[in-house]
C-alpha positions in Angstrom: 19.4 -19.6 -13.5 20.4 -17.3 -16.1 24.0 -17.2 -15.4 24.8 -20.6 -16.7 22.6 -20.5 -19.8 22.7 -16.6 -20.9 22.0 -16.5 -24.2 19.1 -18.9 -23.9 17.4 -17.2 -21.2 14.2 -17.8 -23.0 14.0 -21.7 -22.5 14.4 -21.8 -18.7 11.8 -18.7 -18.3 9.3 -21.6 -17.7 11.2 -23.1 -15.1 11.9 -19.9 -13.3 8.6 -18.9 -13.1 7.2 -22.2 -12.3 9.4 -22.0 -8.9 8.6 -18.4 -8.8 4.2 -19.3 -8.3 5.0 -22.4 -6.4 7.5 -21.2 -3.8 6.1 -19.4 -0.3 6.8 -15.4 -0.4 7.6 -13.6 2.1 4.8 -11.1 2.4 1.7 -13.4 2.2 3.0 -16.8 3.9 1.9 -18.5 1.4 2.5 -19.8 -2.3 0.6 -18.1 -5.2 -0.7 -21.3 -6.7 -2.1 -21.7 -3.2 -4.0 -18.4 -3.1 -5.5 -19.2 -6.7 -6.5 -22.6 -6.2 -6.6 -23.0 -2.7 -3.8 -26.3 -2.0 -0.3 -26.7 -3.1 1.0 -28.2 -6.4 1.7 -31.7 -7.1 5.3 -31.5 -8.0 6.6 -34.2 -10.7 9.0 -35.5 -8.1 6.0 -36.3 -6.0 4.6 -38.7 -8.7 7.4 -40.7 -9.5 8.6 -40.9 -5.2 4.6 -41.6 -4.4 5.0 -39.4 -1.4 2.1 -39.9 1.5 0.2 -36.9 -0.4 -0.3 -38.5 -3.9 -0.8 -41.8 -2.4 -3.4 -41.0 -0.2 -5.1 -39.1 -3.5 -5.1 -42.3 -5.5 -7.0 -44.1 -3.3 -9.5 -42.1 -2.7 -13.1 -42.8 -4.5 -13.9 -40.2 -6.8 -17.0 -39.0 -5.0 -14.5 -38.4 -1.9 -12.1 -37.0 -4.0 -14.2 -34.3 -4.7 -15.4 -33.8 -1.9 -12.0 -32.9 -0.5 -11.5 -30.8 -3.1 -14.5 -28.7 -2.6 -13.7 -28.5 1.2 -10.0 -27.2 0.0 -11.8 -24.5 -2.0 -14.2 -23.8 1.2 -11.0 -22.7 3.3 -9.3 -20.8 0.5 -11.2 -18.0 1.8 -9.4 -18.2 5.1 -6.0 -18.7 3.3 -6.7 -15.7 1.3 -7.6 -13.8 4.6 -4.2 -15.0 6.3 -2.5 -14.2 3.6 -4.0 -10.7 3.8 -3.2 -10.5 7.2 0.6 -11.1 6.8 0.5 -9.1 4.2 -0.6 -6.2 6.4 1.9 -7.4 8.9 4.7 -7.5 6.8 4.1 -4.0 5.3 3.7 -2.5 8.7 7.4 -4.1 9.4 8.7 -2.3 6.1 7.1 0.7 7.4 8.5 1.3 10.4 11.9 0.1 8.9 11.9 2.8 6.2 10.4 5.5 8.7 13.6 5.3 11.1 15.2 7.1 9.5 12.6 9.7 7.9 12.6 13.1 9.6 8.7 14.9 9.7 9.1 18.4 9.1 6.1 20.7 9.1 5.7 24.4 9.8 3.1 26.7 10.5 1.1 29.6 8.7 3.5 32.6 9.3 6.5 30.5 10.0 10.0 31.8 8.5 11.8 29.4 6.5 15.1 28.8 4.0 14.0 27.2 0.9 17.1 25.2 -1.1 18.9 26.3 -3.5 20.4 23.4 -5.2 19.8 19.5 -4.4 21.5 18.7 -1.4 25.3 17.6 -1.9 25.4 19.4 -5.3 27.6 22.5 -6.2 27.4 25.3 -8.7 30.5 24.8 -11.1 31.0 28.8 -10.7 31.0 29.4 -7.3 32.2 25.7 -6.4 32.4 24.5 -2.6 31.5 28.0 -1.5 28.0 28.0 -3.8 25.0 28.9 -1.9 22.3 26.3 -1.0 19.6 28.1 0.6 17.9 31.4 -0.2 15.1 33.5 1.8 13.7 33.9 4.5 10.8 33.4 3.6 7.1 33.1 5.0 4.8 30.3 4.9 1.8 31.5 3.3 -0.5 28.2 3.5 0.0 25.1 4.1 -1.2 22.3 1.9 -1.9 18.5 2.6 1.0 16.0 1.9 3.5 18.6 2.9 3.4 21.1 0.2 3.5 25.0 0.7 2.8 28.1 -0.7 5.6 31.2 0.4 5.4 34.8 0.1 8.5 36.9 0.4 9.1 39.1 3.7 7.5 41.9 1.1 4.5 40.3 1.0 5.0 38.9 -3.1 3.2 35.8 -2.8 4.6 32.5 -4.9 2.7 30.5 -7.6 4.5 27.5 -7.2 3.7 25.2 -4.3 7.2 23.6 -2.5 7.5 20.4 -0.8 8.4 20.6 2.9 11.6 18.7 2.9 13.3 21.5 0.4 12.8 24.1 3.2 14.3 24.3 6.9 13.4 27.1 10.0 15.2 30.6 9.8 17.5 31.0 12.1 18.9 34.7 12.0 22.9 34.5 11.7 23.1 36.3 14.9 22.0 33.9 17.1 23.6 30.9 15.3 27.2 32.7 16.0 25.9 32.9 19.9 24.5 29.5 19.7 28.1 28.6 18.3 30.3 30.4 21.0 28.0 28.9 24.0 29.1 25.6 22.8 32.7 26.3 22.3 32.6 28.4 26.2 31.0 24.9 27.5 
C-alpha cells in the first residue's frame, strides 16, 4: 500500500490496519475483530450490495436482534478456545520446522571438551585462514540448566564464567583423528 503513496504513508495507515484486524491470520483461524467481539465486520461494501447478511439483520425485530447478538457473544468463548487451539497447532508446526535443523549437544560432568575460539566462520586478521578456533581441552565441571556450563582446566583451575553448550564440541585427541582419517582413506 505504501509503495504507491510513500510520502503519505500516514493517510492510508487507517486502511492498512483496518484489513490488518479484519483479515483471518494464519495462527488463530480467525479474524481479530472476531476474537474481540465475537462475529465478523460489516464491511461498507456489504451495505451498499445488501448482501444475505445485512438483509437478514434489517429485518429482524429488535428484541431478536439482540438476542442474536447475545448468543454471538455466548460462543465467543468457543471461538476464543479454537483460536487457542490453532494457535497451539500452528506453533507446534513452526517448532518442529525450526528444530530440523537444530543439533542437541549436551555433555556430562567430567566430560573433555574444545571450547571456541572465535565465532564460527570468523578469522583473526593476524593469523588469517590458518587462525585458531578452538582452545582446551577442557573439563566440564557442572552442568547447568538451559545448556550452560562451568569448565575447569585439566589442572584443576576452575572458570567463573559459565559457557553455553553450542560454543564447545567433544575432545578428540589428534591421534586418533589421523587414525580415524587413514581408516577412511584405506576403505
Amino acid at each position: 500500500m505504501i509503495k504507491d503513496k510513500p510520502r503519505r504513508w500516514h493517510e492510508t495507515l487507517l486502511e492498512a490496519l483496518w484489513a490488518y484486524r479484519n483479515s483471518k491470520q494464519i495462527s488463530t483461524g480467525t479474524t481479530p475483530y472476531r476474537l474481540t467481539f465475537g462475529h465478523d465486520a460489516v464491511l461498507p461494501m456489504e451495505l451498499n450490495v445488501k448482501s444475505t447478511r445485512v438483509a437478514l439483520q434489517h429485518n429482524l425485530i429488535p428484541a431478536d436482534y439482540n438476542e442474536s447478538m447475545l448468543a454471538e457473544l455466548e460462543d465467543l468463548d468457543e471461538v476464543q478456545k479454537l483460536a487457542l487451539d490453532h494457535l497451539m497447532v500452528h506453533k507446534a508446526k513452526v517448532m518442529k520446522a525450526y528444530n530440523k535443523r537444530v543439533k542437541f549437544k549436551s555433555f556430562a560432568e567430567g566430560d573433555t571438551v574444545w571450547q571456541t575460539i572465535l565465532s564460527l566462520g570468523k578469522v583473526d586478521r593476524v593469523y588469517g585462514k590458518w587462525s585458531p578456533t578452538w582452545k582446551g581441552p577442557y573439563l566440564v565441571h557442572q552442568v547447568l540448566h538451559g545448556g550452560a556450563y562451568r569448565l575447569k582446566d585439566l589442572d584443576g583451575g576452575i572458570h567463573e564464567r559459565l559457557i553455553n553448550g553450542r560454543y564447545l564440541k567433544k575432545y578428540k585427541p589428534i591421534i586418533f583423528e589421523l587414525m580415524e582419517e587413514k581408516k577412511t582413506f584405506t576403505k
